[in-house]
N, C-alpha and C positions, 0 to 999 in steps of 0.2 A: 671473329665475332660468333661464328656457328658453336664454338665448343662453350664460351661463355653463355651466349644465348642457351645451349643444353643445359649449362648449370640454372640457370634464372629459371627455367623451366622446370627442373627437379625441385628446384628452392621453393617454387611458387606451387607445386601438388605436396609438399611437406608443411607450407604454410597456409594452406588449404583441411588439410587435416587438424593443425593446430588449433586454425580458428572454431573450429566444429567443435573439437573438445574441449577447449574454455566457454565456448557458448554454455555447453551442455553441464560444464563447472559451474560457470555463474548460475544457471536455471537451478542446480544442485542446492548450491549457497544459499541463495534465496529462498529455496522451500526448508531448508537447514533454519533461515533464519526466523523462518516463519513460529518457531516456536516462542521469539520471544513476543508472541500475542496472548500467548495464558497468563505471562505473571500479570500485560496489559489487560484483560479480560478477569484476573483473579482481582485486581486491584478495585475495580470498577465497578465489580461485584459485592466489595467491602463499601465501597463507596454508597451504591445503592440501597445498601442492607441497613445502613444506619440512620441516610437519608428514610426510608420507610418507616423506620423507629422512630424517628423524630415525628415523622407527617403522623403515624399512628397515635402518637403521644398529646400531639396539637391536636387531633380530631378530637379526643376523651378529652382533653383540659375541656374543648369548647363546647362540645357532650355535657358536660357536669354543668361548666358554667351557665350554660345555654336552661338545663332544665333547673338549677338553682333560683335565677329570675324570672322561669316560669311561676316555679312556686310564692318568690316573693311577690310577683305582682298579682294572682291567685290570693295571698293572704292579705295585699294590701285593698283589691278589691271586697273580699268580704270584711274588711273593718270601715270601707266608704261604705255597700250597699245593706251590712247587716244592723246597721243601727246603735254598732258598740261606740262611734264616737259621737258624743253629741255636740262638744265645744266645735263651735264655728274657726275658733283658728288652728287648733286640731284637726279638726276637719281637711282646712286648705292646705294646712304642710303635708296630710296624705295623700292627697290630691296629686299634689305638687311630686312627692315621692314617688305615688303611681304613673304620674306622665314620664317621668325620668327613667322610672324601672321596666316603663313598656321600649321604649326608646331603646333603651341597653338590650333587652331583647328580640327587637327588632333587628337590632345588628348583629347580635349573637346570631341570629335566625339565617342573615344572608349569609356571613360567615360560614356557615355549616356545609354549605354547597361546595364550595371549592375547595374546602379540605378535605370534603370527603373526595373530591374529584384525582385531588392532587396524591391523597393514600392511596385511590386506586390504580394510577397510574404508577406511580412507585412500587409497588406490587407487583405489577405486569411486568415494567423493567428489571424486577428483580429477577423473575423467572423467567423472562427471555436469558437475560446472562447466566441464569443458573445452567437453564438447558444448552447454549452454544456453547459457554465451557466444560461442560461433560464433553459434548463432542468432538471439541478440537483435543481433549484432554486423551481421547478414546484413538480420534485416528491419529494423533502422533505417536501413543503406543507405539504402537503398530506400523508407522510408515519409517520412524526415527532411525530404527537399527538397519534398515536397508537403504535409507538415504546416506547415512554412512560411511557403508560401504560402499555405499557406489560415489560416495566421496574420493574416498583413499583411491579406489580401482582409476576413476578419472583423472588425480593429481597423478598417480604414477606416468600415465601414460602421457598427460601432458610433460613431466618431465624430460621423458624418452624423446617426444617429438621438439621439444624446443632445444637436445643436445644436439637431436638430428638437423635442425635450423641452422644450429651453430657451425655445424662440419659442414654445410653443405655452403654456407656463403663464406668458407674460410678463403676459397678461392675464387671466387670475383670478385672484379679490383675493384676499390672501394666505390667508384665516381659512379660505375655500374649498379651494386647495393643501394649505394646514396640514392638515384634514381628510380629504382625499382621499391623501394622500400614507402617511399614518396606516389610512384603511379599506385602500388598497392592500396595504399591510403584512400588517395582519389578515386582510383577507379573499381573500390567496393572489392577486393580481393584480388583481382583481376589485373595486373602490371603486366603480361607476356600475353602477347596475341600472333597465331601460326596465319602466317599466307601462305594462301594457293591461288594459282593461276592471278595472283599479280591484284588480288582482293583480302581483304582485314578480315580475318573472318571472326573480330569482336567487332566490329561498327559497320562493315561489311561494303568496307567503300574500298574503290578499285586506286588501288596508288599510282602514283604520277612516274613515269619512265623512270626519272631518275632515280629516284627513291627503290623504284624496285631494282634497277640495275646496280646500286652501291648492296642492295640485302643479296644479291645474286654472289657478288663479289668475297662478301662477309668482311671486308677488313675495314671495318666501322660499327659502330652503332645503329642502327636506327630505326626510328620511329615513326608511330603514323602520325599524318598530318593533321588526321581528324579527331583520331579520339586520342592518341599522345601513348598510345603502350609501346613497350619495345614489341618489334617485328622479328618470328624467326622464320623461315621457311619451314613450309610441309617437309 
């Protein structure tokens, strides 16, 4: 058991370094993938730019239309109060036109509020996205060609270390692997834990005679009772 325990021990500070450097791959990748935020940011930018031409569009439609009915109702009042109509039921269909034409004005009028609200707002989101996309546009420059490299430089080296992984559990028998591969798992990188003086020194509890006199012996396996790693002596 002592020279297999050696191996699980070399396995477990080569898969200790592994995991560092795939950590530090994915954190790579990740900030690698972070560029596909510009075409999502370019997109959204076309989106807003048109959205704004529309709302710009709807405010002047409502603009025109808005002082059109100022003037008709303007020109319908000076034909009730200037005295050009004399006929009484002429009279009442102007009447009757002027209340309908102040009415349509009076909506145009609310109307005008919120579209101008809603151009201004569109505006503003325009040129937030205008100016974050400069920016992300600016530091990707710039960061792209050296997350790159330190792309390739880190897959290298993960290569190295998982052939190193590979030669080094070529020789522990499988049931041993099977089980260390599995504490790994569970116990967060951690599958091999050294005793001294007859304590875990991962969970830090004192093992039980027996347990310590079979690790003593080495021709067996074993493990702690408490937190479940394999045991090797100091």
């Amino acid at each position: 058991m002592q020279l297999s325990g050696d191996l699980l021990l070399t396995l477990q500070e080569v898969d200790k370094r592994l995991t560092a450097k795939k950590q530090e791959l994915d954190q790579i990748t990740s900030e690698l993938e972070g560029q596909a935020e510009i075409p999502v940011l370019t997109e959204r930018l076309e989106e807003e730019r048109e959205a704004a031409i529309e709302r710009r569009a709807h405010l002047a439609r409502l603009e025109v239309d808005t002082d059109a009915l100022r003037e008709r109702v303007e020109g319908l009042e000076e034909r009730i109060y200037g005295g050009t109509v004399t006929n009484l039921r002429e009279l009442t269909a102007v009447e009757e036109e002027q209340t309908n034409a102040r009415r349509e004005l009076m909506q145009a009028e609310e109307a005008l509020g919120p579209a101008r609200l809603a151009a201004e707002d569109s505006e503003r989101a325009r040129e937030d996205l205008t100016t974050t996309l400069a920016e992300r546009e600016k530091t990707w420059s710039s960061s792209a060609p050296k997350l790159r490299k330190q792309s390739r430089s880190v897959t290298a080296e993960v290569d190295v270390l998982e052939a190193e992984r590979a030669e080094a559990s070529e020789s522990v028998p499988s049931e041993e692997l099977t089980l260390y591969d599995q504490l790994l798992y569970r116990r967060h990188g951690i599958a091999i834990a050294r005793v001294e003086r007859g304590v875990c020194l991962a969970c830090h509890i004192t093992l039980p005679l027996k347990e310590a006199s079979r690790l003593r012996r080495g021709d067996a396996l074993v493990t702690c009772g408490n937190c479940g790693r394999i045991l090797i002596p100091s």
